[in-house]
C-alpha positions as CSV (number, residue, x, y, z in Angstrom):
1,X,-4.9,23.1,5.3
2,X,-2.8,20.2,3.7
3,X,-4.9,18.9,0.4
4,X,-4.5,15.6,1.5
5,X,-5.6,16.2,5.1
6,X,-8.9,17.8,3.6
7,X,-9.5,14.5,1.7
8,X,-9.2,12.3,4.8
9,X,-11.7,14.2,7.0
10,X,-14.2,14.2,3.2
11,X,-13.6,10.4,3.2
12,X,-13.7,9.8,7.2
13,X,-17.4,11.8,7.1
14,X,-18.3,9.8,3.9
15,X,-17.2,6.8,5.6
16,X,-19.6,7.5,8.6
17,X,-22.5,7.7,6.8
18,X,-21.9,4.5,5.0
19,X,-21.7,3.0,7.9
20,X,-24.7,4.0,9.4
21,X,-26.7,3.7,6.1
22,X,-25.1,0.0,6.1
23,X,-26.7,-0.9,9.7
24,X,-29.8,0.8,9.0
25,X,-29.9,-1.3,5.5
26,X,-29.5,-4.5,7.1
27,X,-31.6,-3.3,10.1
28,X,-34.2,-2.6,7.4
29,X,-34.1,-5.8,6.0
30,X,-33.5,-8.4,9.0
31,X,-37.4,-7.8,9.2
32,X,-38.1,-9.1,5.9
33,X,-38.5,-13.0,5.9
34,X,-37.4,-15.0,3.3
35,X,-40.3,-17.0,1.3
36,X,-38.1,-20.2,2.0
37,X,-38.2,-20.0,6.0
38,X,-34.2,-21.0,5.9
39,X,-32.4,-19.5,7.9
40,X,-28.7,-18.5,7.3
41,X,-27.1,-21.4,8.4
42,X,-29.1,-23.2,6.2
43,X,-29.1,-21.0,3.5
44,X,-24.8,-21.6,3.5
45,X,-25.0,-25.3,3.9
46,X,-27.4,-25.4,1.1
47,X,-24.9,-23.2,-1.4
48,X,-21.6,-24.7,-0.4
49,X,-23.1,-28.0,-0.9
50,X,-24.9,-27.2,-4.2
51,X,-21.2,-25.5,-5.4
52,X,-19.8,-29.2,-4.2
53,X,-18.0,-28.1,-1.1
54,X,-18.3,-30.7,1.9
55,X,-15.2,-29.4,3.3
56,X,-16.3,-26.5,4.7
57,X,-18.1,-26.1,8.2
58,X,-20.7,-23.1,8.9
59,X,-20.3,-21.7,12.8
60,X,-22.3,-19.2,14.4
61,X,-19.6,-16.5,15.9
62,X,-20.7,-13.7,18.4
63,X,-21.2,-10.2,17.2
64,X,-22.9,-8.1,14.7
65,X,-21.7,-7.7,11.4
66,X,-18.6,-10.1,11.9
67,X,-19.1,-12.2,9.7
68,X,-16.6,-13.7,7.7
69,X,-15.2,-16.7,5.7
70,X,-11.7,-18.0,6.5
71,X,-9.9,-20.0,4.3
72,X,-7.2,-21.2,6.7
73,X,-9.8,-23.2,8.8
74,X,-12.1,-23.7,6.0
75,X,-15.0,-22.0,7.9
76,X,-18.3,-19.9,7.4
77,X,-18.3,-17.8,10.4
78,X,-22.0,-16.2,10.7
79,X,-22.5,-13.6,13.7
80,X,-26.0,-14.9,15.3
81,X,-28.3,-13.1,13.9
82,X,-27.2,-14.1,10.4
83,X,-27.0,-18.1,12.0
84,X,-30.2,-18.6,13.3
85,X,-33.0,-16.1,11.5
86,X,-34.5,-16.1,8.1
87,X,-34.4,-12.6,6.8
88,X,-33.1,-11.2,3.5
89,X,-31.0,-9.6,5.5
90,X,-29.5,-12.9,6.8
91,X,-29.2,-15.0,3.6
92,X,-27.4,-11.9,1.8
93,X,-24.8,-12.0,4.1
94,X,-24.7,-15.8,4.5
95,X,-24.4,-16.5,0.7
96,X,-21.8,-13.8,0.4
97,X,-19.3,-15.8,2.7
98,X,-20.4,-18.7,0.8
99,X,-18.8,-16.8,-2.0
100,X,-15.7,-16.6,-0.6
101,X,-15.8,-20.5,-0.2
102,X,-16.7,-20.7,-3.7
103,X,-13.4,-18.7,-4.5
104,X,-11.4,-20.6,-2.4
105,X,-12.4,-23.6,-4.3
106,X,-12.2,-22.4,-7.6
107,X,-8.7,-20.6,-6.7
108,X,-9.6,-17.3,-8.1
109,X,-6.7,-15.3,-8.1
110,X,-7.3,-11.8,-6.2
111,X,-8.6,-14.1,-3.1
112,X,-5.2,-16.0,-3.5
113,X,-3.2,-12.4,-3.7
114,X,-4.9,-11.6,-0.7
115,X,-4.3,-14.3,1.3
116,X,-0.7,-14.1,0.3
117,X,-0.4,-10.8,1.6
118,X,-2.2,-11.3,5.4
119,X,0.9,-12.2,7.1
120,X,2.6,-8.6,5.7
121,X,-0.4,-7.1,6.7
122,X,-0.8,-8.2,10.0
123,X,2.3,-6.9,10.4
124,X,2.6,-3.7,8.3
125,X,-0.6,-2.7,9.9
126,X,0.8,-2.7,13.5
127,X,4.0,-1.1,12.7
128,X,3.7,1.2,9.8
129,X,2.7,4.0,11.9
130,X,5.1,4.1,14.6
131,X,8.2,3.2,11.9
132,X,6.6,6.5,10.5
133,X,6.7,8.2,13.0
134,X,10.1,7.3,14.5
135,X,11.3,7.8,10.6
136,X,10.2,11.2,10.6
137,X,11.7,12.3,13.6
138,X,15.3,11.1,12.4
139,X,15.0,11.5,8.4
140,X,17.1,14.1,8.4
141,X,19.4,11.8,9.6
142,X,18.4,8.3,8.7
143,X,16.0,8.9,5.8
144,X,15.4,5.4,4.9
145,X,13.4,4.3,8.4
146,X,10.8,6.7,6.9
147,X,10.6,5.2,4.3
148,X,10.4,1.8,5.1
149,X,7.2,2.5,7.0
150,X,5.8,4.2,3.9
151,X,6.5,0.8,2.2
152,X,5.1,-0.8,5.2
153,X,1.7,1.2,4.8
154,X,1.6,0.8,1.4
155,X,1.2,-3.0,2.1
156,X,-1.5,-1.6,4.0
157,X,-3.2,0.3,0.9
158,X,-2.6,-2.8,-1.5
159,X,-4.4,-5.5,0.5
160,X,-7.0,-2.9,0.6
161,X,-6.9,-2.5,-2.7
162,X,-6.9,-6.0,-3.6
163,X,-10.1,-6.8,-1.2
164,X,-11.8,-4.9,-3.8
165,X,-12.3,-6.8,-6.4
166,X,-12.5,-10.2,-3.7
167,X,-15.8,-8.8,-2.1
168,X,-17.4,-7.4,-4.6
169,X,-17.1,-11.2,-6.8
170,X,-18.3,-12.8,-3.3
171,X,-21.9,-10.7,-3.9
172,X,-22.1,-11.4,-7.6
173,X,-21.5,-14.9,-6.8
174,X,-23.5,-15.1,-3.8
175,X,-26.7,-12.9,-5.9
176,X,-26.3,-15.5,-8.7
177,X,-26.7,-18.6,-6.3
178,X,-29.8,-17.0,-4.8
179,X,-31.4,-16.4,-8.0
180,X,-30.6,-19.8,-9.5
181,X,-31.2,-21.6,-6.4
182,X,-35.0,-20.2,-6.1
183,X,-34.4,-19.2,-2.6
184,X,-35.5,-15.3,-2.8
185,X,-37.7,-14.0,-5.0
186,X,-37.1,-10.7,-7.4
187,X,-37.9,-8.1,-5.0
188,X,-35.5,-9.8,-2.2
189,X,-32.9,-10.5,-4.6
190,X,-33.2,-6.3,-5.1
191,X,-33.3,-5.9,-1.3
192,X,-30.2,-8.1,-0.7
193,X,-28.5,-6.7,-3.7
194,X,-28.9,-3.3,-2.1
195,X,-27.6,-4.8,1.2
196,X,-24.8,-6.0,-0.1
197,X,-23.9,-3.0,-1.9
198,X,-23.3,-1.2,1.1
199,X,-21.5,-3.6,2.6
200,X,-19.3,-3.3,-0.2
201,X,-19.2,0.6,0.1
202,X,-16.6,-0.2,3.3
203,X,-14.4,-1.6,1.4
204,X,-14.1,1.5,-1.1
205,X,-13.8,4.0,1.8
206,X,-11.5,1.6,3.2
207,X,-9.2,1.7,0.1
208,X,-9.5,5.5,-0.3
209,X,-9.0,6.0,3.4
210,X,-5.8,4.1,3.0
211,X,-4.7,6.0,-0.2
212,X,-5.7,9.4,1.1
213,X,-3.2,8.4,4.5
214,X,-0.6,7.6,2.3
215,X,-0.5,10.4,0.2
216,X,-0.5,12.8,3.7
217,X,2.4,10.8,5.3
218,X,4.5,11.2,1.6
219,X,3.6,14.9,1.6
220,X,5.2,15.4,5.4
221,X,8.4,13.1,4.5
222,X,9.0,15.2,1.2
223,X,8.5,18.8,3.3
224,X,11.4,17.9,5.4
């Protein structure tokens, strides 16, 4: 068996149990109330305005585990659980997208690189694959289709790449703000630091996944 195919079954298994330690994490911790009583809508109003953003509205999106900050609307989107409870669990998350705000506003550079790259993602993402595909089935005759959709999914690999260093900021930022700001104690600030962590896990398997692909679909171009 190809090397490359062995390392993206490893990764897909390794990426199944981060998943499910992730849910069972937040699970875990969605129990545990925060000494404050403020929920996570509050908890992001509270950290966008204390980091001087007034631009920026917090909605309460359906879901679990959706959550997300996007720059083009200028919006904290918070599945419902986050929104309305007042777990550790639910201020982790909240303060993380808050992060992202805070990066927006501050213009930090990786967030910008990714942001640049969404439209070539959106549609590398949906293409790559059957450019591949197609290229490989006529790159005997028209080698450079193949390629393209390497190119294509390399796109792929780089934004992944580049989310890297964008999420894992957003928990420093957002661990900082809850520590400064008084709003969980030590032992919570552990708890969400562990959340987060995990959350961030994805994103690695994400980027291996992607690089572990690539590598595979290079290796089947070159043996033809």
């Amino acid at each position: 068996m190809n090397v490359s195919w062995i390392l993206i079954i490893v990764i897909g298994i390794v990426g199944l149990i981060v998943q499910w330690k992730l849910k069972s994490v937040f699970a875990k911790y969605s129990k545990v109330l925060s000494p404050g009583g403020l929920t996570g809508a509050q908890i992001a109003q509270k950290m966008l305005n204390d980091n001087g953003i007034f631009d920026v509205n917090v909605t309460c999106i359906n879901g679990q585990l959706t959550d997300h900050y996007d720059p083009t609307k200028k919006t904290v989107n918070l599945s419902e659980d986050v929104f309305r409870t007042n777990s550790v669990s639910a201020a982790a998350v909240a303060a993380h997208e808050c992060g992202h705000a805070v990066q927006h506003k501050v213009g930090y550079s990786p967030l910008k690189l990714r942001s640049a790259l969404v439209p070539a993602v959106n549609v590398s993402s949906r293409l790559a694959m059957f450019v591949i595909i197609i290229g490989l089935l006529i790159i005997n005759v028209f080698p450079a289709l193949f390629w393209l959709g390497i190119a294509m999914f390399a796109i792929v690999l780089l934004f992944s790449v580049v989310t890297l260093p964008v999420e894992f900021n957003a928990s420093r930022r957002a661990l900082a703000w809850l520590e400064s700001s008084n709003t969980l104690s030590q032992q919570e600030l552990a708890q969400a630091k562990e959340a987060l962590t995990w959350a961030a896990s994805t994103y690695v398997v994400a980027a291996l996944s992607a690089l572990a692909s690539l590598l595979y679909y290079i290796g089947l171009g070159s043996r033809k």
